[in-house]
Each structure stands twice: as structure tokens, then as C-alpha cells.
C-alpha positions as CSV (number, residue, x, y, z in Angstrom):
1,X,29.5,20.0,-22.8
2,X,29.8,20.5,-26.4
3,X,28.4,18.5,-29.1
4,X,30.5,17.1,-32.0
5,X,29.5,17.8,-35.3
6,X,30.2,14.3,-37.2
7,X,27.0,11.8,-37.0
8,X,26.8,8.2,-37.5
9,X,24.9,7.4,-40.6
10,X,21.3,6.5,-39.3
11,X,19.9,3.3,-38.5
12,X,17.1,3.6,-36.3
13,X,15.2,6.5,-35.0
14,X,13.8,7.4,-31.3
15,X,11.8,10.5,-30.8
16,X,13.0,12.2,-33.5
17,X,17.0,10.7,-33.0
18,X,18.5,8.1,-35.3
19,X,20.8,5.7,-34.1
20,X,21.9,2.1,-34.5
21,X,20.6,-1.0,-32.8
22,X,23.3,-1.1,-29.6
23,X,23.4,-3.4,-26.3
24,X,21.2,-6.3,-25.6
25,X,20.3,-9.3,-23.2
26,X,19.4,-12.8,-24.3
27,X,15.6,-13.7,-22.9
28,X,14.1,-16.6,-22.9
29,X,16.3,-17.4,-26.1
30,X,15.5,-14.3,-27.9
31,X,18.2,-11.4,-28.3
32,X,16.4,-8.3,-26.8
33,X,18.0,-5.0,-27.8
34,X,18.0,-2.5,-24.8
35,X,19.3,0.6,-26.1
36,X,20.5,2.5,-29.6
37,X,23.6,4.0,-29.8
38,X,25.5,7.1,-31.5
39,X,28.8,7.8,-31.3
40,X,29.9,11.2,-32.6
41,X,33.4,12.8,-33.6
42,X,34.8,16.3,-33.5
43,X,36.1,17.9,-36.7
44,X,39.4,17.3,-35.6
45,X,39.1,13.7,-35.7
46,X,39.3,13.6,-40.1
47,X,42.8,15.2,-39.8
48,X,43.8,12.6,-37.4
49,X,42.5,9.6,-39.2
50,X,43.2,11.2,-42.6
51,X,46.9,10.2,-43.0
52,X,46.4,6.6,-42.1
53,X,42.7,5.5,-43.3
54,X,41.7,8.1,-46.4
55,X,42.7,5.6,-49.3
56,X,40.6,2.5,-47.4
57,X,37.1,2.1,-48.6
58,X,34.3,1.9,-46.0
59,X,34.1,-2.2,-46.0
60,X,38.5,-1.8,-45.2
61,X,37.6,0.7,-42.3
62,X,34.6,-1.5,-41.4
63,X,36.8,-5.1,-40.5
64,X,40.1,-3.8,-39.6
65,X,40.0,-3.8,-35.9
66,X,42.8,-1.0,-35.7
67,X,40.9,1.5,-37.5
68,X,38.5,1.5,-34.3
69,X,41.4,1.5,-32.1
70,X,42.6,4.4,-33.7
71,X,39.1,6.4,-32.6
72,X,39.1,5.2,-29.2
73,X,42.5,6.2,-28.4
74,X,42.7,9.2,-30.7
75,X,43.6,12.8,-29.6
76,X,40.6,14.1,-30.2
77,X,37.0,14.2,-28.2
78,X,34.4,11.9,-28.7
79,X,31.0,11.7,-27.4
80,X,28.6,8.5,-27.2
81,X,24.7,8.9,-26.8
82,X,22.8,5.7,-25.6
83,X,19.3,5.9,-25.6
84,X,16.8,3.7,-24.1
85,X,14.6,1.4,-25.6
86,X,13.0,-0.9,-23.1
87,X,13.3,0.6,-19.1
88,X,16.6,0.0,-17.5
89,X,17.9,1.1,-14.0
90,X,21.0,2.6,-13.6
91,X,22.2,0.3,-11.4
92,X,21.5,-2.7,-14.3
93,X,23.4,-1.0,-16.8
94,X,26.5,0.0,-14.7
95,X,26.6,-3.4,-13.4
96,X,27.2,-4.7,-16.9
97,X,29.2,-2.1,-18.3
98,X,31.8,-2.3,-15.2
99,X,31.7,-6.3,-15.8
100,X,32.8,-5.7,-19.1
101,X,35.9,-3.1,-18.3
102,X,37.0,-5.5,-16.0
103,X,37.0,-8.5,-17.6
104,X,38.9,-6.7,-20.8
105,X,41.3,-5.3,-18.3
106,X,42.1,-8.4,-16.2
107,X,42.4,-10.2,-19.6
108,X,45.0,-7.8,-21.0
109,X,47.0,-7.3,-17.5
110,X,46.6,-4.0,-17.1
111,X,43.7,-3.5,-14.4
112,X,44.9,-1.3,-11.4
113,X,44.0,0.1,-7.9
114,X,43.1,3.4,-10.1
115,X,40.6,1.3,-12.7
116,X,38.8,-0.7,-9.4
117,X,38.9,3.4,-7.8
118,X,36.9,4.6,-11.6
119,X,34.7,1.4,-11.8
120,X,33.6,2.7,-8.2
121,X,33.1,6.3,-8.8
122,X,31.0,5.0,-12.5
123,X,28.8,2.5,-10.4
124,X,28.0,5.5,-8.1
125,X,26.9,8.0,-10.4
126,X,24.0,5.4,-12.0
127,X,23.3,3.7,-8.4
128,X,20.0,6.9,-8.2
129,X,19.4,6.4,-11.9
130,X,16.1,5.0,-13.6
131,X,15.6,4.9,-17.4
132,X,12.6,5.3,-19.4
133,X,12.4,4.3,-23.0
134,X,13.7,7.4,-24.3
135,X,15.7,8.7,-21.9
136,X,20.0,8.7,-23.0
137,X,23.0,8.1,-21.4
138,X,25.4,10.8,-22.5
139,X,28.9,10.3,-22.6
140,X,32.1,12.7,-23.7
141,X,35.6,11.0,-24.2
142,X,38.1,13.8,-23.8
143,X,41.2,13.4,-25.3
144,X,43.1,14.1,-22.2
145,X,41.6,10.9,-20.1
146,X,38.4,12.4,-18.6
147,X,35.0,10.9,-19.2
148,X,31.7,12.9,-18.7
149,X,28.9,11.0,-18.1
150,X,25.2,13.0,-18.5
151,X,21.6,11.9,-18.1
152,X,18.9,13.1,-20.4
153,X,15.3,12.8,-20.1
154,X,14.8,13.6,-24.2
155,X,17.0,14.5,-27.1
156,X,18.3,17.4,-25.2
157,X,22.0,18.0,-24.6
158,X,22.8,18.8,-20.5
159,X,25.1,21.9,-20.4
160,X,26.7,20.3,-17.4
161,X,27.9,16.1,-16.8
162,X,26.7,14.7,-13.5
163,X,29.8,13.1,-13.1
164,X,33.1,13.6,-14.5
165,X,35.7,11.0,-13.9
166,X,39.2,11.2,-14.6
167,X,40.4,7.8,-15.3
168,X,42.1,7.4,-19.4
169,X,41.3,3.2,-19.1
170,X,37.9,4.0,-18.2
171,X,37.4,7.0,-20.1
172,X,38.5,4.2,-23.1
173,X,36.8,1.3,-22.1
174,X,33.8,2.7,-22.0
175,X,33.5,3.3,-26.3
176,X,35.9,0.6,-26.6
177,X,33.0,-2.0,-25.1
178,X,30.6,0.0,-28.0
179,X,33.0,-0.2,-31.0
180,X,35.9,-2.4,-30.0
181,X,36.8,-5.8,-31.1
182,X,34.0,-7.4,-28.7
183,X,32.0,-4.3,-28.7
184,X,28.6,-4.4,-27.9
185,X,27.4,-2.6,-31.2
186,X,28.4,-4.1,-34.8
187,X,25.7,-1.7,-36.0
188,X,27.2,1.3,-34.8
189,X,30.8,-0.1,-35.9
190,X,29.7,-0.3,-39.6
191,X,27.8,3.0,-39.4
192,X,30.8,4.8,-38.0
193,X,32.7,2.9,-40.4
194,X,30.5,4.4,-43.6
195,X,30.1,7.5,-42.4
196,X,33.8,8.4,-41.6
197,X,34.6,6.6,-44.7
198,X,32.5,9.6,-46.8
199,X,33.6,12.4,-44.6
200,X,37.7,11.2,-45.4
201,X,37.0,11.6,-48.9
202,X,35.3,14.9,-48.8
203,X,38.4,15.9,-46.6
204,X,40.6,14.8,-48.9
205,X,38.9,16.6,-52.2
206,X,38.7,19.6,-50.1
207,X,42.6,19.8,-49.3
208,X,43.2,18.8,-53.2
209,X,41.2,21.9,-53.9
210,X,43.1,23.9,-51.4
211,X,46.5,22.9,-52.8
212,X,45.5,23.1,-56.3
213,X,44.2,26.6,-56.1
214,X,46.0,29.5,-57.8
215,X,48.0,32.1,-55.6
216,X,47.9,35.6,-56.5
217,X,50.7,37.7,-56.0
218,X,51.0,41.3,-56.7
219,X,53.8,43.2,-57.4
């Protein structure tokens, strides 16, 4: 499983990882935050975006809902880390996440036989799993519908997922519950949101330079 190279400005930081406030219960009236979250983009993603989103400044990118929609259903692969703060089980934080998909996907008419099938298969591969504060929840959105999921102990990276599920809604949902319109994570939304927002306008100096530079020729 490869790691993508663009990172989320920082907001918070967890054994040496910095990440954004994320997903949270509400406890005895007090919001309790659960987990911080990154959400990481290959290269490839800035030539994607560039065309549509380099002239928008980072507060444009930030509140236009599209711009999100646009990483979540882009052709390119992203990858999602959520790390623990408080101890979850694996079994708590499917439960949730699965409500979620399916109350976004019965709301928009589109849930399936093949969603109920992923939401199944996604359950499964938490129903063993216990979290320590710490410990991360790895996933990798592949552009081609597949979603990765991966358990780590630390910081660490697994070479191999523990599950791979090949569902496209799911494979969506999943960092569309984290960044979407209702996502779970304004935080990470306006950190991705600055951060891309920089790396667009490097991009787009850097292909100014390319096209401005002289051409030799010889004769």
C-alpha cells in the first residue's frame, strides 16, 4: 500500500503524527472527540484539481461543497488515517460509520443489494478489532472503486490492507462521511482546503516556469 505524498496542514499531533480534530460523540452534554484524522492525496491529484480550483483562494475551496466532491470522486488515489484518541472497539466504530453510508444512501436513492453486501464485508473486518489511543485506522481510496482498509498499532504504514473491498459507493462514502457536506471532520475540511490551496499555486508557478522557459535548438 503506498503512501501519498500531499499532507494536510497540521492541527494536532499524536505520537509524533499531526492531524486534525475528526469524529466525536456527545457525553453527558459535552462533545468528546474520538479520533484525529488525515486525509492524504497523490501527486496526481493537483493536475486533476488544477483546471477547475487553481484561481480559488483557500476560504473559496474551503465553503464550496463541490470542491470536496471533486476529491472524493476524483481519478486519483486517496488515503485517510484515523487515529485513536480515547479507546474504541472496532465494532463501535463500524457500527457508526455503516449508519452513516446508509442513511446518506437511502436519502439519495441510490442504496443497493451491492452497498448492504460492502456494509457487511466493512462490519466484518472491525467485528475482532480493539483500539488503543494511538492505534489508526488506515484507509486507501483507489480510483478504480476499491477501498483498503489497514490497522496500525503506531505511526507505521502496513505493507498489506486486512481487507480490501471492492464496492465504488463505499469505497466513496467512507471520505465522503470525513470531508463531505455532513462530514464528520470540518477541521480536516479546512486543512485540506489550505493545504491544496498552496500546493495549486506552486503547481501552477511551476507550469508558468515550464512554459516560459527558453528552447534551444541547434542547427
Amino acid at each position: 500500500m503506498a503512501e501519498a505524498p500531499i499532507v494536510v496542514v497540521p492541527k494536532l499531533e499524536i505520537e509524533g503524527v499531526t492531524f486534525p480534530r475528526g469524529e466525536g460523540l456527545e457525553i453527558g452534554g459535552r462533545f468528546v472527540n474520538f479520533t484525529a484524522i488525515g486525509v492524504y492525496l497523490e501527486e496526481g491529484a493537483l493536475r486533476s484539481l488544477a483546471g477547475k480550483w487553481a484561481a480559488a483562494a483557500a476560504e473559496e475551496l474551503a465553503g464550496d461543497e463541490h470542491f470536496y466532491r471533486d476529491i472524493v470522486a476524483g481519478p486519483f488515489e486517496k488515503f485517510t488515517r484515523v487515529t485513536m484518541l480515547l479507546p474504541l472497539t472496532g465494532q463501535q466504530y463500524s457500527e457508526k460509520v455503516a449508519e452513516n453510508c446508509l442513511a446518506h444512501w437511502k436519502a439519495a436513492g441510490v442504496y443497493t443489494e451491492a452497498e448492504g453486501a460492502a456494509v457487511d464485508k466493512f462490519k466484518e473486518a472491525f467485528k475482532a478489532e480493539t483500539f488503543p489511543p494511538g492505534s489508526s485506522i488506515l484507509f486507501t481510496h483507489s480510483p478504480s472503486g476499491s477501498l483498503t482498509i489497514a490497522f496500525s498499532s503506531d505511526s507505521s504504514v502496513p505493507e498489506v490492507g486486512n481487507a480490501v473491498i471492492e464496492n465504488r459507493a463505499l469505497c466513496e462514502a467512507i471520505l465522503e462521511s470525513i470531508i463531505g457536506e455532513h462530514g464528520v471532520s470540518p477541521a480536516t475540511k479546512r486543512s485540506l482546503a489550505l493545504r491544496v490551496s498552496e500546493l495549486l499555486k506552486e503547481f501552477g508557478g511551476a507550469k508558468e516556469a515550464e512554459v516560459e522557459k527558453p528552447v534551444e535548438a541547434s542547427a
